[in-house]
N, C-alpha and C positions, 0 to 999 in steps of 0.2 A: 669571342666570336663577333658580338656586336661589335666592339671598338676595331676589329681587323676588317672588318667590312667599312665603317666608316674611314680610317684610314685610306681603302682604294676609291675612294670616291672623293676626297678634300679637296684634290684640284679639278675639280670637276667645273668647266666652263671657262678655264685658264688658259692662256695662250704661253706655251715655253718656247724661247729657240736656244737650244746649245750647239756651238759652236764645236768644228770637231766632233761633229753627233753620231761618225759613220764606225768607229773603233776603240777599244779599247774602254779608258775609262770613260770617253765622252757616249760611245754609244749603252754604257750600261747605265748613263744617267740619263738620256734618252728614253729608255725601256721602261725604267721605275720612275717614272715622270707619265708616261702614259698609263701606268698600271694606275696610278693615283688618279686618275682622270682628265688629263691634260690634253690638249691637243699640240703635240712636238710637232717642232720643227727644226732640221738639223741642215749644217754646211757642213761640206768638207769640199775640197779643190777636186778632187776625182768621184764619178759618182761607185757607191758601193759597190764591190761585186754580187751581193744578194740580189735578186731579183724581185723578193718580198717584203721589200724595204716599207715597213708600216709606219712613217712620217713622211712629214710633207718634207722633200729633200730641195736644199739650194748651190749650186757646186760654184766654190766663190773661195778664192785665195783672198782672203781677209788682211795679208799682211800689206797690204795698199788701199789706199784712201777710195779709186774709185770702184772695187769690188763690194766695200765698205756699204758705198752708196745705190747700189744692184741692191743689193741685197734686203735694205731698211725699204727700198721704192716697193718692189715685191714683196713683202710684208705686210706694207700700210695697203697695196691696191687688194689682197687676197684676204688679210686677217684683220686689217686695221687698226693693231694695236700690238703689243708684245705685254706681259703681265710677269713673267720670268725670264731672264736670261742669264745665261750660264756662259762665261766667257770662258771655256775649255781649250782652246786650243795653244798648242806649245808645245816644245821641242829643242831636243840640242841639235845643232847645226853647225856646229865647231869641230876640227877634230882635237883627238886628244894632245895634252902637252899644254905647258903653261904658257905666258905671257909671249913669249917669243914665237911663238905658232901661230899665234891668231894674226888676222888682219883684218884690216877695217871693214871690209866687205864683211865676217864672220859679226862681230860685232854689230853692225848696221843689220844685218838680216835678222839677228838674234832679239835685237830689242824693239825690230817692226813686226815681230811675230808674236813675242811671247810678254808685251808689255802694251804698245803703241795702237795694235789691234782690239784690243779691250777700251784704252780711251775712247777711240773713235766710235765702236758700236755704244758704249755709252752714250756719248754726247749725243748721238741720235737718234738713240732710244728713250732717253730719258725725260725730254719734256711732253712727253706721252704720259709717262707715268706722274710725271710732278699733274698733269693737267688732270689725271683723276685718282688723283692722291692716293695712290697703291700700286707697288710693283715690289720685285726684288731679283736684286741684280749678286751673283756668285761669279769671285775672280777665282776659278782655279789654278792655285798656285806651287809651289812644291817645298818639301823641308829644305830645299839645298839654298831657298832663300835667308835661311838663316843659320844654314851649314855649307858652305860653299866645300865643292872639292875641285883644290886648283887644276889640278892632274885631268879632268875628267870636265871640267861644264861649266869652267869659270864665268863666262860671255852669260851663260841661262842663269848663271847664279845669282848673278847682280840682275840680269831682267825682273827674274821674281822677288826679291827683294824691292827693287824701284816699284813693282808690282804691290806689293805690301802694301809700303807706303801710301802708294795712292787710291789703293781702296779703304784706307784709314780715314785718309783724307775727305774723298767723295762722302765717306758713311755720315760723315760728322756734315758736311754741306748740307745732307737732303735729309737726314733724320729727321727732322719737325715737320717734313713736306711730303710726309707717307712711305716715304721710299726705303727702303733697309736695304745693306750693302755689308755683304760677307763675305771674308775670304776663306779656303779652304786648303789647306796644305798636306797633298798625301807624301809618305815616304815612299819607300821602294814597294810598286805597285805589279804584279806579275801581267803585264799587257804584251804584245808583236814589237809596239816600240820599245820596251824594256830593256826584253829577251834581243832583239835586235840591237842594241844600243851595247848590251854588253859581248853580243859576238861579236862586234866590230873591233871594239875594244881591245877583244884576245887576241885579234888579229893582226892588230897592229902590233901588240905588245907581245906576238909570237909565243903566245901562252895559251892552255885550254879555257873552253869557255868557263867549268866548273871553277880551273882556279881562278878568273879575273873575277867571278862573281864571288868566291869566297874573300878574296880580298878586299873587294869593292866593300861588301859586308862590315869584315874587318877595321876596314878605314873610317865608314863613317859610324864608328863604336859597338857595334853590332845591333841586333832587334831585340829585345828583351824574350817578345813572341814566338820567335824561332825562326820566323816566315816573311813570305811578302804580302801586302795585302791582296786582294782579292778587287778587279772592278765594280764590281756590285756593292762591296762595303763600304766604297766609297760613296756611289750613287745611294746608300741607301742613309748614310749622314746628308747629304746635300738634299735629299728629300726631303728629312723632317726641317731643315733649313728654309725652304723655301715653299714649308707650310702653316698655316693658322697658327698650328702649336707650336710655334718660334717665333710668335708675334712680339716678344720683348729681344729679339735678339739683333743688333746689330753694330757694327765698324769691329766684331774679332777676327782673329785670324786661328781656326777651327783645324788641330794637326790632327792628323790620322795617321800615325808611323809603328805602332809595334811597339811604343813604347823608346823608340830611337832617341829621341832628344834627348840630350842626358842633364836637361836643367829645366826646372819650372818657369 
């Protein structure tokens, strides 16, 4: 009892913003970010339809440089610092079909969303953090970076993947300068974008939704688990991530899939 009480209290006097913070998985790490003691704060491009929206909301399309910059201005004049960020947002924006469906617009939108958008809040978040030697920054990223499915989300595949990468990279630049940088890769996550993503899907491929998802399943080797995961179980890995008690952790790439990958 004692330790689940300290637990809601560890980020207590934090400043987090996640990005994406109004749905799905980013707003369930939003929720267990404040339950811990934080003060959230979340973007998304549309403001939520709750009306009880309990963070400080910023409505800012991120996948451009000067929303980028809205966004860190209002930040520093209200909060004056950031101490967590959670670069959450991401999405497929391609439709389905391989290489010969895509065009360059798909591509370009795909890797200013779910790649290019995390550099930028980085670089202008960060020398906050180098300046008083503690932050930590979570790229969420997804297993299809190291499972692509051509058929399905090739343009997101290679984003998060290039994603990897350079939160590999970053981790290894600022490690000695307080900053820890983790990545976070869920599998197939039951969120609206999900479930949405694979109705679309039937749709095109003039199949029910149950069987594109059992296929889908099928394709990338099944879940060990049975299931998909849950939002919350996510946010609730990324919480001890980007608490005290994960103070030796940093440049992994942290999967959460059911057991999906089929190699260590």
């Amino acid at each position: 009892m004692e330790n689940q009480q300290q637990y809601n209290t560890e980020l207590e006097g934090k400043i987090a913003l996640v990005t994406g913070g109004t749905k799905g998985i980013g707003k369930a790490i939003a929720d267990r970010l404040a339950q811990a003691g934080a003060k959230v704060i979340v973007t998304a491009r549309n403001h939520p339809e709750e009306n009880d929206l309990q963070h400080y909301f910023i409505a800012a399309d991120l996948s451009g440089s000067e929303s980028v910059n809205q966004v860190v201005s209002e930040i520093s004049n209200k909060f004056g610092r950031v101490d967590i960020l959670v670069n959450n947002i991401g999405g497929v924006l391609n439709p389905p079909g391989g290489f010969s469906v895509l065009t360059d617009e798909h591509w370009e939108n795909t890797l200013q969303l779910n790649l290019l958008a995390a550099v930028r809040l980085d670089k202008a978040l960060l020398p906050n953090m180098l300046e008083q030697k503690s932050g930590v920054i979570i790229h969420v990223s997804s297993t299809t970076g190291l499972f692509p499915i051509w058929e399905a989300n090739m343009p997101y595949a290679v984003a998060k993947a290039a994603l990897n990468a350079y939160s590999k990279a970053l981790s290894n630049e600022v490690a000695s300068k307080g900053v820890r940088v983790l990545t976070v890769s869920p599998g197939a996550t039951r969120t609206d974008a999900m479930l949405g993503f694979l109705n679309d899907y039937a749709k095109s491929s003039g199949v029910a939704p149950e069987e594109i998802t059992k296929k889908m399943m099928e394709r990338i080797g099944g879940i060990p688990m049975g299931r998909m995961a849950e939002p919350e179980e996510v946010a609730e890995l990324i919480n001890f991530m980007v608490s005290p008690r994960a103070a030796y952790l940093t440049g992994a790439n942290y999967l959460i899939d059911g057991g999906n990958i089929p190699v260590v």
